[in-house]
C-alpha positions in Angstrom: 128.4 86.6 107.5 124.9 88.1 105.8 123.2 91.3 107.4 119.8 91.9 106.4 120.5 95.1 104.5 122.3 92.7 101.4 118.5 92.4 100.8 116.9 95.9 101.1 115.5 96.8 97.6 115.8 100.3 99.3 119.6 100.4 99.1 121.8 101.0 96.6 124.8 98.4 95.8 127.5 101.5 96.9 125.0 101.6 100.7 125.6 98.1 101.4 122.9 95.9 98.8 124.5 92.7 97.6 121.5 91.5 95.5 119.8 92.5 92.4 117.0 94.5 92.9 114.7 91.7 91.7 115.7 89.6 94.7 115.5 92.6 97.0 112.9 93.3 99.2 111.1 96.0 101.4 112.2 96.6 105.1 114.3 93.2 106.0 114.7 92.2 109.0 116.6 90.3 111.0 114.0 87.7 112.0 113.0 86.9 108.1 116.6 85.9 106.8 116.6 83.9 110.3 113.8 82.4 109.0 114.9 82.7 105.3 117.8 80.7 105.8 116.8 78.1 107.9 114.2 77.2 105.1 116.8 77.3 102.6 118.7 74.7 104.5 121.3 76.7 106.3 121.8 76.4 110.3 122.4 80.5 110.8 124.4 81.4 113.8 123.0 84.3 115.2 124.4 87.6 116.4 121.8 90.1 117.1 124.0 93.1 118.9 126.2 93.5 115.7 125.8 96.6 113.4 126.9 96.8 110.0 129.5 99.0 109.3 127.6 101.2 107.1 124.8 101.5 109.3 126.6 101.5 113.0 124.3 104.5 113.8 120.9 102.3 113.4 120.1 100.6 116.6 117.3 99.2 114.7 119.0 97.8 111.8 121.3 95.2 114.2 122.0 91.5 113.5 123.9 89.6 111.4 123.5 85.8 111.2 126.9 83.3 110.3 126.0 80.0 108.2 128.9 77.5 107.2 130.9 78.6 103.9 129.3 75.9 100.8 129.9 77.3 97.8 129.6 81.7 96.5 128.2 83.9 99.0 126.1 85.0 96.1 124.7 81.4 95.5 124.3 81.2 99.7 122.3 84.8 99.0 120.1 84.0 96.5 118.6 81.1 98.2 118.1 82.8 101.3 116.5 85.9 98.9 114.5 83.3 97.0 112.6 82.5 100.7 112.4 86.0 101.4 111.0 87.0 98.6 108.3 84.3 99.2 107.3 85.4 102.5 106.6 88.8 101.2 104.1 87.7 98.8 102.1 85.4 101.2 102.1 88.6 102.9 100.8 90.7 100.5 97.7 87.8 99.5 
């Protein structure tokens, strides 16, 4: 299970952040770890009317995606952060 606030550089580790701030980014979304993970060789399973519990309140912080358990969530986190983080800097070029 990964919701898009694990990568939120805006968050601390205590609000719901489950990567180092280097491998964080601005404003995730749902769509981009979608994206993120499919390019990282995962086949995400999506649930887009699902809230994380810390953040129940924000309709527009819903979605969660599932992709099969192979190996650490961590490792499974930092590849998906490692395509994020790349789509923010073809952005910002």
């Amino acid at each position: 299970m990964i919701w898009p606030i694990y990568f939120d550089v805006a968050r601390s580790r205590r609000e719901g952040r489950m990567v180092p701030l280097h491998d964080a980014i601005h404003d995730p979304t749902l769509d981009a770890v979608i994206s993120a993970a499919t390019k990282s060789g995962l086949k995400p399973e999506i649930e887009r009317e699902k809230r994380h519990p810390k953040t129940w309140h924000q309709v527009e912080a819903a979605g969660r995606i599932l992709v099969p358990k192979n190996g650490p969530k961590s490792a499974v986190l930092k590849r998906i952060a490692i395509f994020l983080r790349e789509k923010g800097k073809k952005k910002s070029q």
